[in-house]
N, C-alpha and C positions, 0 to 999 in steps of 0.2 A: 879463175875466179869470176860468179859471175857480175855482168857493170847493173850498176846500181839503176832504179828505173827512173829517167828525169821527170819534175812536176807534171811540164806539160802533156805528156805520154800517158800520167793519170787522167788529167783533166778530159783527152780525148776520149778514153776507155770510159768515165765515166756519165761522159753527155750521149755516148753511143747507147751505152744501158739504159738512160731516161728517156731515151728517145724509142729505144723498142720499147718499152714499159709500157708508154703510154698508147704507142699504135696501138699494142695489141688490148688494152681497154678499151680504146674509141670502138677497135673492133669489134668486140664483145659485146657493148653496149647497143652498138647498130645493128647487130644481128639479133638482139632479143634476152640475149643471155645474160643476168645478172652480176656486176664485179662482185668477187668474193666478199664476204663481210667478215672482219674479224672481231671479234667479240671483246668488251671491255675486261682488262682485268679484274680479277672476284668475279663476275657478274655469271650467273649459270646458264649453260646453252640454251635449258630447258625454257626460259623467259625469253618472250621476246621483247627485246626493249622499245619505247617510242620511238619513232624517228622525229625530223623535224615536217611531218607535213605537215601544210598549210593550211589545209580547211578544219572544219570543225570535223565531218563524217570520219575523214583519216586518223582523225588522231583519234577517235575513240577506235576504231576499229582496229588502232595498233593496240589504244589500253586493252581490249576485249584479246588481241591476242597475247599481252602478258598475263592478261586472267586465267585465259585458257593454257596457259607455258605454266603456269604454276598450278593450276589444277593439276595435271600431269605430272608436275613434280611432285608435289604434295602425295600424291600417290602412292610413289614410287619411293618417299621418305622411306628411312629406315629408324628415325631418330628424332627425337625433341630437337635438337641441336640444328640438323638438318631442315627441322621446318621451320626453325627461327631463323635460318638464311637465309631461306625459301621466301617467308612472309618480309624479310627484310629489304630483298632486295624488290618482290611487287611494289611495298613502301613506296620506293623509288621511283621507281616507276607511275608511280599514281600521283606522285608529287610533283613527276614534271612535266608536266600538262596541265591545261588549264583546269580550275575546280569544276567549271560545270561540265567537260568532256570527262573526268575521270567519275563525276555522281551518274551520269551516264551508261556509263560503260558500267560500273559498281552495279547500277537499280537492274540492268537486263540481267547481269547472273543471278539477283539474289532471288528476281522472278519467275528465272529458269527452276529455283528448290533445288540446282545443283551443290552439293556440299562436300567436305573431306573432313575427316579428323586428322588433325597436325600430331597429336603426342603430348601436348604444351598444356600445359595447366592456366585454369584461368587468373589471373593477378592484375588487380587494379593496381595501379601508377597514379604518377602525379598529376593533380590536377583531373582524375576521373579516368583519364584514357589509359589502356587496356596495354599491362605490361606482356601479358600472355591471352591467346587466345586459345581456346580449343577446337576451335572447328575455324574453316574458311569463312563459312556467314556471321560468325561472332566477329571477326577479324573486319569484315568487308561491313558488318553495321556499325562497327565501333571508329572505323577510318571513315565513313559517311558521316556520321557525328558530327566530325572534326570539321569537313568540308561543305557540310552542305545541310544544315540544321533543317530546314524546313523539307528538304527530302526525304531525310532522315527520321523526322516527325511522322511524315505521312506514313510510310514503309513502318514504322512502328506501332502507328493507329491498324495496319493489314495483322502486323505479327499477333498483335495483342488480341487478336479477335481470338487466337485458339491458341490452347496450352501443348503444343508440341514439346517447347525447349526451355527451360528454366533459363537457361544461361542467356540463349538470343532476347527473354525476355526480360532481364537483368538490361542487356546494351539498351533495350530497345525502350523501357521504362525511364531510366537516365535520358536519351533523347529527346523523348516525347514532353520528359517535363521541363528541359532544358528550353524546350521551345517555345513553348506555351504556358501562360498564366492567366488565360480567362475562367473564369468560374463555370462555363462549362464544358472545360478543359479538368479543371481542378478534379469538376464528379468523374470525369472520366478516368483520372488516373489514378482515384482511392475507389471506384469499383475495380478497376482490374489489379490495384492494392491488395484489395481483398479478397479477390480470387485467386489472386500467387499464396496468397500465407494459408487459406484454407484448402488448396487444393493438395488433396493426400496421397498420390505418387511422389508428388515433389519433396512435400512434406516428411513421406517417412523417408526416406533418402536423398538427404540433399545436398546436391551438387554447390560448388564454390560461387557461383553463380546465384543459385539459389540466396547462396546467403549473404552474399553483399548487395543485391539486392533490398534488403532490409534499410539502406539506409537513405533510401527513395522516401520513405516513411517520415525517417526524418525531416528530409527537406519537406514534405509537403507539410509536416507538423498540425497541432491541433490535436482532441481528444481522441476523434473520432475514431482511430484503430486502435486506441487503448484496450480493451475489450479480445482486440484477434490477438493482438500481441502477448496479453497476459495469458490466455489458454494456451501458447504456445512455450511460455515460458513455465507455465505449471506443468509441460511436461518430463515426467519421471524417464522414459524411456527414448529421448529424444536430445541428448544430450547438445550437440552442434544448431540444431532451429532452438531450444531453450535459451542458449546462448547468446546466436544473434538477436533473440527478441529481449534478454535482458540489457542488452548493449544500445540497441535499437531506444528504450524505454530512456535509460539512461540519459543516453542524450537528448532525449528528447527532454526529461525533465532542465536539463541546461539552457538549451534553444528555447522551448515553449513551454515556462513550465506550469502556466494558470492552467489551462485547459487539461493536460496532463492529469496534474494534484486535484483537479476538481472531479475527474472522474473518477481516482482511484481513491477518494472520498465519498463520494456519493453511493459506490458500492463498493463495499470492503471486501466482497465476496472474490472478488477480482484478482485478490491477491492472499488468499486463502491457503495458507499452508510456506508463503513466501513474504511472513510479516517480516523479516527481519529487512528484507530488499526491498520492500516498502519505506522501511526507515532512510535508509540511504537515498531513495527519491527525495524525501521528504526532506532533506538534511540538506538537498540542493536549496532550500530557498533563500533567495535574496531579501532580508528581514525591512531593508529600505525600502522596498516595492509595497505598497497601501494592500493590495492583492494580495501578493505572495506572503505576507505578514498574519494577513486574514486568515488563509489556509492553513498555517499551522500552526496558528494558534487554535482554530478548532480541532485540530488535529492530536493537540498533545491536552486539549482538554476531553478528547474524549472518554467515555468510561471506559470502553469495553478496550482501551489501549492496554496491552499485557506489561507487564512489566522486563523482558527478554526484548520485544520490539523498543521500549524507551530508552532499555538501555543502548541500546544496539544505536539509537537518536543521538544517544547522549555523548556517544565516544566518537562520534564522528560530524555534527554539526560544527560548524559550517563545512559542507561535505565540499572539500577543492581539489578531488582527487580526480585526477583525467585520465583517460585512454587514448596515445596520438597512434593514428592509422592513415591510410591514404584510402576514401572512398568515392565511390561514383561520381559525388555532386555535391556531397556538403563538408564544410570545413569546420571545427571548434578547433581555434587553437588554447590553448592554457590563457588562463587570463593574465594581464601583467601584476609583477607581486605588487605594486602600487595599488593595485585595486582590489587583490586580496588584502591587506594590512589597510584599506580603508574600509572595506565590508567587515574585516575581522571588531573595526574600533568601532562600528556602529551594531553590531549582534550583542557585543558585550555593553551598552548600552541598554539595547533592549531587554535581554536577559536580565540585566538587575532592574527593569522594570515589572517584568513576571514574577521576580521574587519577591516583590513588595506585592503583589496582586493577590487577593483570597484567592481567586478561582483557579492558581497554581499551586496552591499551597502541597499540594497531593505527591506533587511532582518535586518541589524543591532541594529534596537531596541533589536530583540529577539537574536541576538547573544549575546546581550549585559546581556540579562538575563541571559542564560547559563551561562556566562564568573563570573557574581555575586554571582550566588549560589556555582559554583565549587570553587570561589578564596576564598567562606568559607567553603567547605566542603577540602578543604588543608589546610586552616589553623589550623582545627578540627584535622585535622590526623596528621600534625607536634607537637600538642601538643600533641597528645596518643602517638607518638613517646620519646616525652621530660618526659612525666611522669612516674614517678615510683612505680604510686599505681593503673595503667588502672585494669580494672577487667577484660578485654579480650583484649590477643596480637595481634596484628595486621596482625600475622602468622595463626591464626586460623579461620576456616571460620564462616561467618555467612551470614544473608538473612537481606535485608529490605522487609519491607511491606508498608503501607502507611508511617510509618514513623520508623525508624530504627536504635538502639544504633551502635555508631560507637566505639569502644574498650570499650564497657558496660558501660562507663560514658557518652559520648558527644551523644547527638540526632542531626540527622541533616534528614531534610523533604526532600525526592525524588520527591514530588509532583506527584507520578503518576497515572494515571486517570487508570478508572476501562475501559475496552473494551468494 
């Protein structure tokens, strides 16, 4: 049988083996030759990762070769899946180094015009940043964003000079106005506004990019692309840009809505054949605002108002119907129902002021409807008030859709028509 092997006996055998291990590194090392490197677990061969050098030139020149490690992979991608690993783990890599050696490294490729298609579809995320990208320079402008705004800006003032890429010009629009808020900033980014929405490659075929891009619009707000926005949205054969530009609109009459209602007032033409989507504009006003009170009430005194558009006013004023999505740059969240059920108790106020008014008399059946549905949708919210077992407080937000819990117990119908 054989004897067992005593501790010590290991301990010999195994100082023996650390002790060649290492000769034979020092050796390696002194003669020229590189110690092997093994590679982190997950992490793909094709990336080469940072090291820890120490200067500045090193560590970009290691980011430049994870740039270059996954350009090469991205290549040789077979799969969406694939490239999200691929862009995952550069991520990584770009994150751990300082910001200004990876905006570095980032600005040389994007100069280079070297590109790849990943497979990946484009998809805003939270807070604006880019769940998917479709190319390498969407991916490498949208992580420039994050890190380095005024890089970012500049590189985007370059992009914007010419209509290559809808999508780079989607990252590159959110940058530029993320950075910048001087008025001669402002002209500059509703001209190249209005060279994305009128320009007709994009236009007839437009990419995901293209159309979130729209809500750039938003943020900058004001009337002034009311006008591109409506031709877009009067079109019959253009189903996805009609879309974003009635969406676009929408919120816009939320965010900004004097200048909005003033132009789709001043020219009715604007929205020519889309009066009924005009009402639901129109439906957004805030009745408290001296302004916004002003506009519609020339609005529903005018003559030439059809009576399909009033009604269309009339089932859906106070319009508090929202859309929640995650966009490049701007947020609406739902308003809190405290401040819907306090706009609601001051509309119905002014409403039965219109009905005492000659110059509505025209109108008052349909005022009279407004006046019905709000004196129940008050009464609904006096009792989420009075109750002590609502399932939601009247402090916290939420959204209606066609029809929509008011404090999670009460329903009460918005009536509002699809656009």
């Amino acid at each position: 049988m054989p004897r067992p092997i005593q501790s010590n006996t290991l301990f010999g055998v195994a100082a023996i083996a650390i002790t060649v291990f290492l000769a034979s590194v020092l050796y390696l090392r002194r003669n020229g030759t590189p110690a092997p490197q093994v590679p982190s677990p997950g992490v793909s061969q094709n990336l080469r990762q940072p090291t820890s050098a120490t200067s500045s030139t090193d560590r970009q020149q290691d980011v430049l070769n994870s740039l270059h490690g996954a350009i090469q992979a991205l290549r040789k991608s077979g799969s969406a899946q694939s490239s999200r690993r691929i862009l995952s783990e550069l991520a990584a890599s770009l994150a751990a180094v300082p910001h200004e050696d990876a905006s570095t490294a980032i600005q040389e490729i994007l100069a280079s015009g070297i590109d790849v298609q990943t497979q990946i579809e484009f998809e805003v995320g939270e807070g604006g940043r880019l769940n998917g990208a479709n190319t390498l320079r969407v991916f490498l402008l949208d992580f420039l964003g994050q890190i380095d705004s005024q890089a970012a800006s500049e590189i985007a003032r370059t992009v914007l000079r010419k209509q290559v890429a809808p999508d780079e010009w989607a990252v590159c629009l959110r940058n530029f106005a993320r950075a910048n808020a001087s008025p001669d900033s402002r002209e500059f980014l509703l001209d190249r506004l209005r060279a994305l929405l009128g320009h007709q490659p994009w236009r007839h075929d437009p990419t995901k990019g293209y159309l979130e891009a729209f809500d750039v619009v938003v943020h900058l707000g004001s009337g002034q692309l009311v006008p591109d926005l409506t031709r877009l949205l009067l079109m019959t054969n253009n189903q996805a840009a009609a879309h974003a530009s009635y969406l676009a609109l929408d919120r816009l009459a939320i965010t900004d809505p004097i200048p909005v209602l003033a132009a789709l007032a001043d020219d009715p033409s604007l929205m020519q054949g889309r009066e009924i989507t005009r009402a639901s504009f129109f439906a957004r006003v805030d009745v408290s605002n001296p302004e916004q009170r002003r506009l519609v009430e020339e609005y529903l005194t005018n003559p030439s108002l059809q009576s399909e558009e009033l009604e269309a006013f009339a089932d859906s004023f106070p319009n508090e119907n929202y859309r929640i999505s995650q966009n490049l740059i701007t947020v609406t969240p739902p308003r809190p129902g405290s401040v819907i059920a306090q706009r609601d108790r001051e509309t119905v106020r002014v409403v039965e002021e219109w009905m005492r008014q000659e110059r509505f008399s025209g109108i008052r059946p349909h005022l009279e409807i407004i006046w019905k549905r709000l004196r129940e949708f008050t009464k609904q919210e006096a009792m989420c008030l009075k109750s002590s077992d609502v399932i939601m407080s009247l402090d916290e937000p939420f959204r209606y859709t066609s029809g929509a819990a008011l404090c999670g117990a009460l329903t009460s119908l918005r009536g509002v028509r699809p656009a």
